[in-house]
N, CA, C and O of each residue as an XYZ file, in Angstrom:
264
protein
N      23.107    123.057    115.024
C      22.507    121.830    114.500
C      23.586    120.748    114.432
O      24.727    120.893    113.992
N      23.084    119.730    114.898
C      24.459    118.748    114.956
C      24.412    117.669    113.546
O      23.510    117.501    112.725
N      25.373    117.223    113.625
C      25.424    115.943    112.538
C      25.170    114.446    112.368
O      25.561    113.614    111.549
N      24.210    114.399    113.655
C      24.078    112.797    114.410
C      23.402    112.468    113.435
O      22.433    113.213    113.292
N      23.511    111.362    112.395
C      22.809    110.010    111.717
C      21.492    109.820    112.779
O      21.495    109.604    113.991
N      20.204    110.014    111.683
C      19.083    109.662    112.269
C      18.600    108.501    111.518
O      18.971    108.300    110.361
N      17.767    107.713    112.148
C      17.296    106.314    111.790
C      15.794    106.023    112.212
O      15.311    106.629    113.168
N      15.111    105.161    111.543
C      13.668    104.815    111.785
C      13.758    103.439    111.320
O      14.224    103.400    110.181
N      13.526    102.501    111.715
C      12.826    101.144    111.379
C      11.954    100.989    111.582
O      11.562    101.494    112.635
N      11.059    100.265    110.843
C       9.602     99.613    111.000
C       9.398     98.522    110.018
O       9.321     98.600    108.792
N       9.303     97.168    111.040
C       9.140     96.286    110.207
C       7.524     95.440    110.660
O       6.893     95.341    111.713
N       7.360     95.046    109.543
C       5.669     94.377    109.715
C       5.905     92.877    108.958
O       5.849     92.449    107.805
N       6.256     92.246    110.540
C       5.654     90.890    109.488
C       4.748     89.644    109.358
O       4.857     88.813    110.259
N       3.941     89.421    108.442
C       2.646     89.102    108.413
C       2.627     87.574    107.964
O       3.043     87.252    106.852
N       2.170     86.724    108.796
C       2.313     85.164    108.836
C       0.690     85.086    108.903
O      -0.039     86.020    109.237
N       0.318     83.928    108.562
C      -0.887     83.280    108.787
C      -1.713     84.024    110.320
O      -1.522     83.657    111.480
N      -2.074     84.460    110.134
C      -3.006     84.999    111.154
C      -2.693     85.570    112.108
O      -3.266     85.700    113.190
N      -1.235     86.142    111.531
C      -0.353     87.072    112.813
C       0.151     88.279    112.419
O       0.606     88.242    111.276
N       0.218     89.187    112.891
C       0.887     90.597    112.079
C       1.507     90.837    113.286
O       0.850     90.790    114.327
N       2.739     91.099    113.285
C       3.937     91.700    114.044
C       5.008     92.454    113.770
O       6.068     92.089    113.262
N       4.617     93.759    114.207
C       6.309     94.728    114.367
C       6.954     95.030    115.519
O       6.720     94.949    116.725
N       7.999     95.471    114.682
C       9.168     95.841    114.970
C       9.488     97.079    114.911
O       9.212     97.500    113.788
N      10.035     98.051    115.712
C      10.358     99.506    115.266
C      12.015     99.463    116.367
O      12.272     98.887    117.424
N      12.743    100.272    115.559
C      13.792    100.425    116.249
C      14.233    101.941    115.973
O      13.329    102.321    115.230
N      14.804    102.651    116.086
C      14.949    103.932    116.152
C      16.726    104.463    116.724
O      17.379    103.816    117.542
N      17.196    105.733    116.060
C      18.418    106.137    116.312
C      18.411    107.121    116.121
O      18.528    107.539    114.969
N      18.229    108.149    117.474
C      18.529    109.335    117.185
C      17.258    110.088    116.628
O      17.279    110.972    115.771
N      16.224    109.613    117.225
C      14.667    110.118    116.913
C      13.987    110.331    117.465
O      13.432    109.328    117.914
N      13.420    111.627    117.928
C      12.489    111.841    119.076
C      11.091    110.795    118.800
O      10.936    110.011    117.864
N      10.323    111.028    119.744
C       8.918    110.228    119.198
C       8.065    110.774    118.500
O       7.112    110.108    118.095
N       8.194    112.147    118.176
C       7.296    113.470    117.507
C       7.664    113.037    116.330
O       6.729    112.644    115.632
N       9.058    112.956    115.722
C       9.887    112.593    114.532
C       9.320    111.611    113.644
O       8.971    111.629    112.464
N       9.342    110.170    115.178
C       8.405    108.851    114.930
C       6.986    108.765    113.858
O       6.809    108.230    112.763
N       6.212    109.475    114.663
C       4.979    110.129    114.320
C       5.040    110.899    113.172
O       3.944    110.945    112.615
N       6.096    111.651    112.493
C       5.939    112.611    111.497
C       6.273    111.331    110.660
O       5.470    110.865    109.851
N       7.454    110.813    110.892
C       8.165    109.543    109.490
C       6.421    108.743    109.184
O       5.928    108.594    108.066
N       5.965    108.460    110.111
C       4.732    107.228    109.995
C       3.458    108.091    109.320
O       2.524    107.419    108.882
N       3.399    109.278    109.240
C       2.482    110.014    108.916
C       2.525    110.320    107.299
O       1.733    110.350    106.357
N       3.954    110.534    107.548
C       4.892    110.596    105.956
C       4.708    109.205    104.927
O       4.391    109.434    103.760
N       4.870    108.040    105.278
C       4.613    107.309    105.319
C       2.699    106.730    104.441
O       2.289    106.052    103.499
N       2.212    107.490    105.454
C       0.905    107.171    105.253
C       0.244    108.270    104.077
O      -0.825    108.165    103.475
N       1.082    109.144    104.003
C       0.411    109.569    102.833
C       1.369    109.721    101.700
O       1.244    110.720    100.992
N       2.173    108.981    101.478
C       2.914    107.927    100.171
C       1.663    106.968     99.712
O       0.982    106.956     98.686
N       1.647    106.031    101.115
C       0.865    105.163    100.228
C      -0.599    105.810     99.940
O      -0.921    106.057     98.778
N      -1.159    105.982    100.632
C      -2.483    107.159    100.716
C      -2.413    107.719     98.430
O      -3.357    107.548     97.658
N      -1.307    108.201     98.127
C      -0.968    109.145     96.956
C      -0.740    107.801     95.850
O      -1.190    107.774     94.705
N      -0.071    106.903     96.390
C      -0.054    106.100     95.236
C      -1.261    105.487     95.209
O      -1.715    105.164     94.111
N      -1.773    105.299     96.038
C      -3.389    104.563     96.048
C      -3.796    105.383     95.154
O      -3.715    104.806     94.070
N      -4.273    106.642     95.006
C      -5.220    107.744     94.353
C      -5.128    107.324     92.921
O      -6.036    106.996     92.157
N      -3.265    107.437     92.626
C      -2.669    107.032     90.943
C      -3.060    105.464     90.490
O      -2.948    105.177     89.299
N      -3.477    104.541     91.363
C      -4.098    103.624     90.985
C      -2.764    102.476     91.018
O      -3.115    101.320     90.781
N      -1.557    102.649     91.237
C      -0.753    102.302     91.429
C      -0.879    100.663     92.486
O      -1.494    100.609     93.552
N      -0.123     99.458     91.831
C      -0.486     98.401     92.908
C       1.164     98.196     93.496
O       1.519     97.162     94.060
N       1.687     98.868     93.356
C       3.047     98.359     94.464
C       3.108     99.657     95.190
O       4.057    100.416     94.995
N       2.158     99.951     96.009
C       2.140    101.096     97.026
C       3.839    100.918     98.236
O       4.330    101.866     98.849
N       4.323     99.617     98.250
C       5.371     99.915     98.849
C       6.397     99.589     98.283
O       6.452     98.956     97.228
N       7.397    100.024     98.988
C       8.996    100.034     97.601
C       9.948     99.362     98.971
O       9.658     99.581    100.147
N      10.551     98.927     98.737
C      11.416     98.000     99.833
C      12.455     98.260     99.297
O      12.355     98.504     98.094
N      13.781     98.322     99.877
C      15.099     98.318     99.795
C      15.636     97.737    100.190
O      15.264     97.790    101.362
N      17.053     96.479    100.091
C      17.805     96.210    101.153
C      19.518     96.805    101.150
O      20.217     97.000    100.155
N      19.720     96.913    101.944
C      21.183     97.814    102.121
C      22.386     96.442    102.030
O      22.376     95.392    102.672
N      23.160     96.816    101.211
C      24.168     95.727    101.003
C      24.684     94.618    102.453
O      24.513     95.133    103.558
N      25.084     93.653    102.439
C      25.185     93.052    103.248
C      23.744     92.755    104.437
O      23.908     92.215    105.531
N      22.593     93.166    103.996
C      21.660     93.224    104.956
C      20.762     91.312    104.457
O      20.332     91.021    103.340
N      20.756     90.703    105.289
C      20.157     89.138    104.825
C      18.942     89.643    105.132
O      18.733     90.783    105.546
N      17.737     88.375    104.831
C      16.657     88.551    104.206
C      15.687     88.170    105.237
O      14.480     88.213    104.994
């Protein structure tokens, strides 16, 4: 098993009557892709159930602009 840093991006961004992403990837098969986005979907899927209204949690990594 090796030690390669794996990565997923997905960005969605939503303007007046436009929705556009972005995905960038490092070191991720497309099966992987598919599992992260699936993973993904049933986060928010689970916080929906708890009634929860900030179904997504955002992070930014130091030095990362906005």
């Amino acid at each position: 098993m090796s030690d390669e840093q794996k990565a997923f991006l997905l960005r969605v961004d939503v303007t007046s009557n436009n929705i556009q992403t972005t995905m960038k990837t490092q070191n991720v098969t497309p099966q992987e892709a598919i599992g992260f986005l699936e993973m993904a979907k049933a986060q928010i899927l689970d916080n929906l159930k708890q009634g929860r209204k900030d179904i997504f949690q955002a992070f930014k990594k130091e030095g990362e602009g906005q």
